[in-house]
ROGU-337040 format. One record per residue (C-alpha): residue number from 1; x, y, z; chain; residue in three letters. Coordinates in steps of 0.1 Angstrom, whole numbers. Each point is the difference from the previous one (the first is absolute). Example, Ala and Ser with C-alpha at 12.3 -4.5 7.8 and 13.67 -1.06 7.14 Angstrom:
<lozas>
+-----+-------+-------+-------+--------+--------+
| num |    xx |    yy |    zz | chaine | residu |
+-----+-------+-------+-------+--------+--------+
|   1 |   123 |   -45 |    78 |      A |    Ala |
|   2 |    14 |    34 |    -7 |      A |    Ser |
+-----+-------+-------+-------+--------+--------+
</lozas>
This chain:
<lozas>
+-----+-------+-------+-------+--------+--------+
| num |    xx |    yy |    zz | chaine | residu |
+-----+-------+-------+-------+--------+--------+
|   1 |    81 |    75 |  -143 |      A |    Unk |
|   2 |   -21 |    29 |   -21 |      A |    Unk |
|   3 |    23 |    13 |   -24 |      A |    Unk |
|   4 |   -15 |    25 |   -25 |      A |    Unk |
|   5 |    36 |    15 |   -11 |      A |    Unk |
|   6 |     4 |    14 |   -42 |      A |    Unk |
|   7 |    21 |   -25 |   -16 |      A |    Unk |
|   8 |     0 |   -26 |    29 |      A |    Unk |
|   9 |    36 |    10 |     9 |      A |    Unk |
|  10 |    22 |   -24 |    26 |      A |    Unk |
|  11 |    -2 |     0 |    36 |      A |    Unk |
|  12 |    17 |    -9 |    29 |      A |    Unk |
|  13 |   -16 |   -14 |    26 |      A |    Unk |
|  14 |    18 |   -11 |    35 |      A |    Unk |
|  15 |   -12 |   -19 |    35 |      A |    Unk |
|  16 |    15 |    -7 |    34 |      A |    Unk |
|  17 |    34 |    -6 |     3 |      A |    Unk |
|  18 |    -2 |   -26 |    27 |      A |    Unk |
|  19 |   -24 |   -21 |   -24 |      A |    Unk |
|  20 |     9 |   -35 |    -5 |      A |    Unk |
|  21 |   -18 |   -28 |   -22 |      A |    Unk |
|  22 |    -6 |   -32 |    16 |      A |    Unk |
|  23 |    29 |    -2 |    27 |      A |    Unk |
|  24 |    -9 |   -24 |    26 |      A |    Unk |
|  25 |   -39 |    -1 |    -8 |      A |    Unk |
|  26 |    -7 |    27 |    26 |      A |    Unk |
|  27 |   -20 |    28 |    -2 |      A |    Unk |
|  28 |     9 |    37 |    14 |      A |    Unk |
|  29 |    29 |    16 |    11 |      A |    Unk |
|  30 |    33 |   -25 |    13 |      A |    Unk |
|  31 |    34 |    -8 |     0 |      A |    Unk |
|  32 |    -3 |     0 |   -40 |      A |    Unk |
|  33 |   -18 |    33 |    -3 |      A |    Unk |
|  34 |   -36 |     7 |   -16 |      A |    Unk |
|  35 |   -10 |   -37 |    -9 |      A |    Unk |
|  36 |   -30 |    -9 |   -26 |      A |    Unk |
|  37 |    -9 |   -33 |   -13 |      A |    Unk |
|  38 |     5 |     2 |   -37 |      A |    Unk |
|  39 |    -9 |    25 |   -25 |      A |    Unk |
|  40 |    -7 |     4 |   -37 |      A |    Unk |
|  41 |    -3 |    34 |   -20 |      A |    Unk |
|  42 |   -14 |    12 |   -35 |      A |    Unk |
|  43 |    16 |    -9 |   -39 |      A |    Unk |
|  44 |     4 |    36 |    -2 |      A |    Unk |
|  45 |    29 |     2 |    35 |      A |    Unk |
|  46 |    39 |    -8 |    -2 |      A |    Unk |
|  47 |     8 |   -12 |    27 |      A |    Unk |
|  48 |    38 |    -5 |    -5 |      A |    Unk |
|  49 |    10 |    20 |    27 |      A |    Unk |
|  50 |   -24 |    -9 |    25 |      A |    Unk |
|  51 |    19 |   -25 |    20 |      A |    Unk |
|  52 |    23 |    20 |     6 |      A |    Unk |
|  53 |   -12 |    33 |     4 |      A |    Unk |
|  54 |   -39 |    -2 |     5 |      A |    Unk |
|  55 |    -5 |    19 |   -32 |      A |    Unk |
|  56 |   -18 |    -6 |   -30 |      A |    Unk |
|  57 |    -7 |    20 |   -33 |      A |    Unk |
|  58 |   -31 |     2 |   -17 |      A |    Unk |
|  59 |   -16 |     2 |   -38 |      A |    Unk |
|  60 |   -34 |    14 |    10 |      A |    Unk |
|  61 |   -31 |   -11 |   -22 |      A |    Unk |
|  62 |   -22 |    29 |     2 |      A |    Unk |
|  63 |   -32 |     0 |    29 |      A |    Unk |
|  64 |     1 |   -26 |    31 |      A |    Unk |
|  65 |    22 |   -28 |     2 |      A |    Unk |
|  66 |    16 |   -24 |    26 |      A |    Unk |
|  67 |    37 |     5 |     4 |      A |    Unk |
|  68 |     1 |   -30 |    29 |      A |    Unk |
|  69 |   -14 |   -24 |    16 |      A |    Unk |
|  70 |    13 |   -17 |    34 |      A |    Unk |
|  71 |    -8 |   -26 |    27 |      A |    Unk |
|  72 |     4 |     5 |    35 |      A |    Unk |
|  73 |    -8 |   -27 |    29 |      A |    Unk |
|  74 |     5 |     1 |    38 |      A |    Unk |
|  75 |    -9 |    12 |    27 |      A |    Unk |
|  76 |   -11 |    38 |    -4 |      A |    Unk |
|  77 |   -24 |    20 |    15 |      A |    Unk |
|  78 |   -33 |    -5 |   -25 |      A |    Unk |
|  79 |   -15 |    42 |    -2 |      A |    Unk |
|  80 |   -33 |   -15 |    17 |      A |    Unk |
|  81 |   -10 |   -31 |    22 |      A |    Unk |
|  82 |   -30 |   -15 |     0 |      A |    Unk |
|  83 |   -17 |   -14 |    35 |      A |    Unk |
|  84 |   -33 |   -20 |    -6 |      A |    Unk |
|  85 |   -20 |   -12 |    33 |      A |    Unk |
|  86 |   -31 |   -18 |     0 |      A |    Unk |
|  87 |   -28 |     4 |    27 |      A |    Unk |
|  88 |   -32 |   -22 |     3 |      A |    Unk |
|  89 |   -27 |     9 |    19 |      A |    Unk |
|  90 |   -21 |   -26 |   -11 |      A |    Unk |
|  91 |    -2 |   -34 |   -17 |      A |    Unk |
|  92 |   -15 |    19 |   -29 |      A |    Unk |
|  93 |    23 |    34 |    -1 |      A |    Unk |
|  94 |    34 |     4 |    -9 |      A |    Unk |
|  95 |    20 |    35 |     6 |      A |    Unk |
|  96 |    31 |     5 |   -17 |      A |    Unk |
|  97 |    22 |    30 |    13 |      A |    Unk |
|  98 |    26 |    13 |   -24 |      A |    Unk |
|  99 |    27 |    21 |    15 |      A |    Unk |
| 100 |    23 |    17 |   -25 |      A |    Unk |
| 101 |    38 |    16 |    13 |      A |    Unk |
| 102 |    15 |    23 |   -25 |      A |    Unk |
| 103 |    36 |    -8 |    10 |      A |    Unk |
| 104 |    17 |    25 |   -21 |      A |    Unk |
| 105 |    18 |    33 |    12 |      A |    Unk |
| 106 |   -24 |    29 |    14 |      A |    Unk |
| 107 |    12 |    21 |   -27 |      A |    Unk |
| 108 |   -18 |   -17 |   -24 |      A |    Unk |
| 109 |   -36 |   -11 |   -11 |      A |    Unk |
| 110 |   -16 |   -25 |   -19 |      A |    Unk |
| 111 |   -30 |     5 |   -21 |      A |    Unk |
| 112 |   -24 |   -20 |   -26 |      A |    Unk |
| 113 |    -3 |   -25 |    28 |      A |    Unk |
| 114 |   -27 |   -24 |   -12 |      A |    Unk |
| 115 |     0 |   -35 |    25 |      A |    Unk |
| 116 |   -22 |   -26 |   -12 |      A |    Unk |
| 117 |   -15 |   -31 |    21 |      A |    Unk |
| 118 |   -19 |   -29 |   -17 |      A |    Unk |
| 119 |   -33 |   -11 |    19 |      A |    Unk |
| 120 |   -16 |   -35 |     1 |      A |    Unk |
| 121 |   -30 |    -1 |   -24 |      A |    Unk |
| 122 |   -24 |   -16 |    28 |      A |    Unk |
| 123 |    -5 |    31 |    19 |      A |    Unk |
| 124 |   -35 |    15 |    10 |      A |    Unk |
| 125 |    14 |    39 |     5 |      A |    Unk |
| 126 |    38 |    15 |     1 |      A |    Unk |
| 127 |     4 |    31 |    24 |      A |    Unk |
| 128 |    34 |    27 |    -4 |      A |    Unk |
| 129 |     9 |    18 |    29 |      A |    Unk |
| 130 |    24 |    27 |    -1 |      A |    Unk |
| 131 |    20 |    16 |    29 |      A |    Unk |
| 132 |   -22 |    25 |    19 |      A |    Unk |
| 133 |     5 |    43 |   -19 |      A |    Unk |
| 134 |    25 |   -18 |   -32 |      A |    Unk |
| 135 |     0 |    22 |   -26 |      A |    Unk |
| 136 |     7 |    -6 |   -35 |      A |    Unk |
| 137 |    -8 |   -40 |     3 |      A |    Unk |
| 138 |   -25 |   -18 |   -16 |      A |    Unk |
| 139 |   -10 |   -37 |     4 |      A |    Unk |
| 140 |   -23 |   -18 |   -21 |      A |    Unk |
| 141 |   -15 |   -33 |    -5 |      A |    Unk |
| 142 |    -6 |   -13 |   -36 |      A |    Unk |
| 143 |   -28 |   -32 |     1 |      A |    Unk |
| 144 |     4 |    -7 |   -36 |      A |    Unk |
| 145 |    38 |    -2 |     3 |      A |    Unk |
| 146 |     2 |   -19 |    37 |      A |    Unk |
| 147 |    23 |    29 |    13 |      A |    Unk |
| 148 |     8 |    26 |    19 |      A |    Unk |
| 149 |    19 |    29 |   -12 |      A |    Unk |
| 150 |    16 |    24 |    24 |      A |    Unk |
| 151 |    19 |    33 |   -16 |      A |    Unk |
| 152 |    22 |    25 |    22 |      A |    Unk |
| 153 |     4 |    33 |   -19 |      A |    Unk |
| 154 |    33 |     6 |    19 |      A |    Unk |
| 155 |    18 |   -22 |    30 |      A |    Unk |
| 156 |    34 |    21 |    17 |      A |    Unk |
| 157 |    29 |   -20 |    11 |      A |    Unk |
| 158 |    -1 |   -13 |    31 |      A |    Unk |
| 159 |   -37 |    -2 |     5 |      A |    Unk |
| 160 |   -26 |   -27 |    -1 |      A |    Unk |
| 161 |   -36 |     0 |   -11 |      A |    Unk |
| 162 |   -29 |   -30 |     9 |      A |    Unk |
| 163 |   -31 |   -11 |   -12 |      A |    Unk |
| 164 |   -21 |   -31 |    10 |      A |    Unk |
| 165 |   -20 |   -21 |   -22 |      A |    Unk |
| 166 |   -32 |   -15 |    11 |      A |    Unk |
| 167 |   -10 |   -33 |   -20 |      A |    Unk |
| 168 |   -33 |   -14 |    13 |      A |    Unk |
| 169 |    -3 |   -37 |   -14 |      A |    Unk |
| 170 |   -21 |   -27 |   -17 |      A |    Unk |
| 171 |    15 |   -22 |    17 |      A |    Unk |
| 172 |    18 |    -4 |    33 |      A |    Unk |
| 173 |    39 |     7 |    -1 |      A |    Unk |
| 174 |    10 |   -30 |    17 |      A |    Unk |
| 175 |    -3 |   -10 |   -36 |      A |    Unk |
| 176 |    37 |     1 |    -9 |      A |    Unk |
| 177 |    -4 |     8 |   -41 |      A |    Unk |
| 178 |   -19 |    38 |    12 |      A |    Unk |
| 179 |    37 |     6 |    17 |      A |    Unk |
| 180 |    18 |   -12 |   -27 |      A |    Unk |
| 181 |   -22 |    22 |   -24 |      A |    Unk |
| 182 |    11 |    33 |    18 |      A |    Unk |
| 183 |    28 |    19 |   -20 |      A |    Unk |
| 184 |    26 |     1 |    -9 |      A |    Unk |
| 185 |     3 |    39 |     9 |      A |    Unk |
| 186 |    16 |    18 |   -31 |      A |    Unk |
| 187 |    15 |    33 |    -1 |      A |    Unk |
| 188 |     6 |    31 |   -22 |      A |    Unk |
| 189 |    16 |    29 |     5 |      A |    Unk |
| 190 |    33 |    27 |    -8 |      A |    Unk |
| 191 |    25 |    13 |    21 |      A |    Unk |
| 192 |    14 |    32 |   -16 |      A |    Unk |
| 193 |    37 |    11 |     8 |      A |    Unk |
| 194 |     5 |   -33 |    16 |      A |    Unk |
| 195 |    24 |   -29 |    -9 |      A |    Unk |
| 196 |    -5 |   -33 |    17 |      A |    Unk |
| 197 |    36 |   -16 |   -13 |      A |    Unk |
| 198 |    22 |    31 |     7 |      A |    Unk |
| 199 |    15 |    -5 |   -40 |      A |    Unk |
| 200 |     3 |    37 |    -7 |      A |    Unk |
| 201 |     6 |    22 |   -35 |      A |    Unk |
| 202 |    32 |    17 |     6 |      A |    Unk |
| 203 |     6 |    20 |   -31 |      A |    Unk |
| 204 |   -21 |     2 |   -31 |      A |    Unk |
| 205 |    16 |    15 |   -28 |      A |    Unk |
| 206 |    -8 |    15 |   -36 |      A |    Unk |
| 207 |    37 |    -5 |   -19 |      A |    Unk |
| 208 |    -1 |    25 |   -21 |      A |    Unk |
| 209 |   -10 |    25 |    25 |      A |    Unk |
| 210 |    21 |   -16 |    26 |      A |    Unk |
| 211 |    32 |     4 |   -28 |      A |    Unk |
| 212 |   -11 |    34 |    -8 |      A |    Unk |
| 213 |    -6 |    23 |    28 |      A |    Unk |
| 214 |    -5 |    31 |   -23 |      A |    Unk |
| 215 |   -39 |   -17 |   -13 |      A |    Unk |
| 216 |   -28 |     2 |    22 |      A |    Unk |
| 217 |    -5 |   -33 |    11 |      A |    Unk |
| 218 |   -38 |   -13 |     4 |      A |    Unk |
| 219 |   -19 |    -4 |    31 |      A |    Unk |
| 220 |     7 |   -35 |    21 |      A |    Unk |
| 221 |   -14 |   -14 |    31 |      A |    Unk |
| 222 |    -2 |   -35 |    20 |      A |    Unk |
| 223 |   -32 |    -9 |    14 |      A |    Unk |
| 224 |    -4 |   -24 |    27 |      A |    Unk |
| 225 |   -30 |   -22 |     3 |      A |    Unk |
| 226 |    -8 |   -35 |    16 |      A |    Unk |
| 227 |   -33 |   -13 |   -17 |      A |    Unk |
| 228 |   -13 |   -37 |    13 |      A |    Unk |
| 229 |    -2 |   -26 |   -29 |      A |    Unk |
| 230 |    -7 |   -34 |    21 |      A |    Unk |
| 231 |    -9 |    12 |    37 |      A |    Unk |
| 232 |   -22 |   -28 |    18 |      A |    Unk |
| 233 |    -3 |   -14 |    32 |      A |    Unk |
| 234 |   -19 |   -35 |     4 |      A |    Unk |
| 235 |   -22 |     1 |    31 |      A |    Unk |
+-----+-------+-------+-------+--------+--------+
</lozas>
């Protein structure tokens, strides 16, 4: 939360209904409603009424702050998945083809998309290949760092963009550490107006405003966004 109000005044902040803490260690919607793992929220949040009514109130410290954190587990549907294949067309090349599925709604589009791939250190050249007329794509090699770096300006729900990697080796790959020393692929990226847990902001409130109808109240908005923290897959 950014909170920038005169005087830090209370506020009232309120989530799903439906939302239930821990109840059977499952995640998503069932017979118990909204279900999360655990959760834990700021010094600054009472949180007296939140069993009960989902609702919390707030003593904002001025500028950004985290109201709360929470765990979810499961089985959901991750906002991209990751498909790795390996080719070899020789005892002394190895082509890795990525394969990336954006598996969130049409609607919306991811951006900042930065994928990373580690490269064994015993190669004579590394070749990136992108899909045939992509625009705003760019994948590079970096010798003094052993990796490649692949960034995708924007990526629409639904779609799925490629590139091959062309590792030409020292030594042969029927050497099983050069496998071993591929990846693991790492990912960046932001989804805007996209929520991979479904926990939602019902009402956000300023009290006095909220108690006062007669003062202009000040401006308030909920932003969605789902940014990656810890996205690999081991090839």
């Amino acid at each position: 939360m950014k909170s920038f109000l005169k005087g830090n005044p209370d506020l009232s902040l309120s989530f799903n209904d439906d939302l239930v803490i821990g109840k059977g260690n499952s995640y998503g919607i069932n017979k118990y409603g909204f279900t999360i793992d655990d959760c834990n929220f700021h010094q600054n949040v009472d949180i007296s009424t939140f069993d009960n009514t989902k609702s919390v109130k707030i003593k904002p410290p001025e500028g950004e702050f985290i109201v709360m954190n929470y765990r979810a587990s499961g089985d959901f549907n991750a906002p991209f998945r990751i498909f790795p294949y390996f080719e070899e067309p020789t005892n002394y090349r190895t082509d890795l083809i990525l394969k990336i599925k954006a598996t969130f709604p049409k609607e919306n589009s991811a951006n900042g998309i930065v994928i990373k791939c580690p490269i064994p250190t015993q190669v004579s050249t590394v070749h990136t290949e992108l899909t045939k007329g992509v625009t705003g794509q760019e994948a590079e090699y970096s010798q003094s760092g052993n990796i490649v770096v692949w960034k995708i300006k924007k990526m629409q729900g639904g779609s799925e963009q490629s590139l091959k990697i062309k590792i030409n080796l020292q030594v042969s790959n029927q050497d099983s550490q050069v496998r071993k020393q591929i990846g693991p692929v790492q990912m960046n990226f932001n989804v805007p107006m996209f929520n991979i847990t479904n926990l939602s902001v019902k009402t956000l409130r300023v009290d006095e405003f909220s108690n006062n109808p007669t003062k202009d109240a000040p401006q308030r908005w909920v932003r969605y966004i789902t940014q990656s923290h810890s996205y690999v897959c081991r090839l």
